[in-house]
N, C-alpha and C positions, 0 to 999 in steps of 0.2 A: 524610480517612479513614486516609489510613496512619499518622497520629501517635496516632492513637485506639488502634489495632493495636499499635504499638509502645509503648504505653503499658501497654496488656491485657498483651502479651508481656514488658515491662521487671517489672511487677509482680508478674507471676506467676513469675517468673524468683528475685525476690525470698524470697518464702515458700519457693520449692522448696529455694533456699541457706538459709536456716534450719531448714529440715528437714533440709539433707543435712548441718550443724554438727550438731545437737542428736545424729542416729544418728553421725556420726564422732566425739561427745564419750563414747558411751557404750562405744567400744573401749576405750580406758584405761582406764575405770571398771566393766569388767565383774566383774573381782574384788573388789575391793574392795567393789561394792555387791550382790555375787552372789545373797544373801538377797533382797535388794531386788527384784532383775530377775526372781531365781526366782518371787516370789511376783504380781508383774504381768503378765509372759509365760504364768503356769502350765507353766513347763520343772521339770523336776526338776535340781535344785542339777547333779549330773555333765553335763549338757546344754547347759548354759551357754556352754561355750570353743566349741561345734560350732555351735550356734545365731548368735554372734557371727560365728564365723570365715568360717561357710558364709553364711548369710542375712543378716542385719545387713550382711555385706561386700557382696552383692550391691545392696540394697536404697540403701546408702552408695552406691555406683557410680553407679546407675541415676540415684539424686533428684539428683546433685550434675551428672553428665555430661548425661542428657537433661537431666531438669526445669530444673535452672541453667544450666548452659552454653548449653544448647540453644533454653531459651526466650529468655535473652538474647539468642543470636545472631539468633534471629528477628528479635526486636523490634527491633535495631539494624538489620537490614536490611531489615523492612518502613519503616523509617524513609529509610533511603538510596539505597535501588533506587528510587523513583520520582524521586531526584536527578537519581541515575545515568543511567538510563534517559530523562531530561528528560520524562515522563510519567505520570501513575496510572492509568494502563490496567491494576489488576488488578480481579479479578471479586473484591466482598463477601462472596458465599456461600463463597467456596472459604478465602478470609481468617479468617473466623468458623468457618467449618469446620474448618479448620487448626489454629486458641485452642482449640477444644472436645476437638478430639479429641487435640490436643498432650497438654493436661492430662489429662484423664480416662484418657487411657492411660498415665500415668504413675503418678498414682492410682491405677490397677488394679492393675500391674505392684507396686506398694510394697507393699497392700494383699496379693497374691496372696501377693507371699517373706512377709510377716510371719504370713500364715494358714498358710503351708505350716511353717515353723518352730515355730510357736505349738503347731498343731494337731498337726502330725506327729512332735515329737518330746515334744508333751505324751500323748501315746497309749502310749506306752513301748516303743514298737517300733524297733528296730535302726534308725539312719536308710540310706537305701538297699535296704532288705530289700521283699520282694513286700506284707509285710504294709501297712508303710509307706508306701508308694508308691501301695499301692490308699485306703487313708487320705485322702493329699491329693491325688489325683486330682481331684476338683472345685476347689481352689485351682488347681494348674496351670493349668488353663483360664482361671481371671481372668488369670495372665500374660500367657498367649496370647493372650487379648481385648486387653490392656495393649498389647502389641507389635503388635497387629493395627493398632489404632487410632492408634499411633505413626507405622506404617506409612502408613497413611491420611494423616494430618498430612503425613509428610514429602513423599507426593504433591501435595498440594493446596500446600504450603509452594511444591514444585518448579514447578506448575502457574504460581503468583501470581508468583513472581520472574522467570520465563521471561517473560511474559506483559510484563511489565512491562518489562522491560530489552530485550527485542527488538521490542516492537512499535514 
């Protein structure tokens, strides 16, 4: 079981560093392709440098530091802690639980900044302004769900390594 895990986690680890290339390609390329971007985002062309610098940066962050980083290091270490620990004394559910909610909270969280950028600064309102804010107030909450769920993972992560290395 833990090579199946590390597997789920090396892979998923994978796409999430493709996604965090593909948003870190599009910093350089936001003038240049600004029409381009304006007209798939539905940002109005002046939006553009705020949208990148603010959202885009964050959403870069997240996929490359959780999603890649994070899922790899899982995966190597669901891999090597039952070495380590000369046993796989971890619990299934809490493993599978940890993949699921690794990613889908990460998902969330991407899914949240690009809706809150998309949507909040395609509304025409001041970004930071009450109007704005009340706008993407239901995106917020995907983050929050995003980060909840991360949170969760990194429990259940804690749970399985613990579990495993000291028993």
């Amino acid at each position: 079981m833990p090579e199946k895990m590390a597997k789920f986690f090396i892979v998923t680890s994978i796409v999430f560093f493709i996604i965090g290339c593909i948003e870190g390609l599009m910093f350089p390329t936001k003038f240049m392709f600004q029409s381009f971007y304006s007209s798939l985002f539905h940002i109005p062309p002046e939006h553009i440098k705020y949208f990148f610098g603010y959202f885009v940066a964050k959403i870069h962050t997240h996929v490359n530091l959780i999603g890649w980083v994070g899922s790899a290091l899982m995966g190597v270490l669901y891999y090597l802690a039952p070495k380590i620990g000369n046993n796989r004394n971890y619990y299934t559910w809490a493993a599978w639980g940890n993949w699921y909610c690794h990613t889908a909270g990460v998902l969330c969280m991407v899914a949240g900044f690009h809706l809150i950028g998309v949507i909040g600064l395609g509304s025409g309102f001041a970004a930071g302004s009450p109007e704005f804010r009340a706008t993407v107030a239901p995106f917020k909450a995907i983050v929050s769900l995003g980060g909840a769920m991360i949170t969760l993972s990194a429990v259940l992560f804690a749970l399985n390594m613990l579990r495993c290395l000291l028993s």
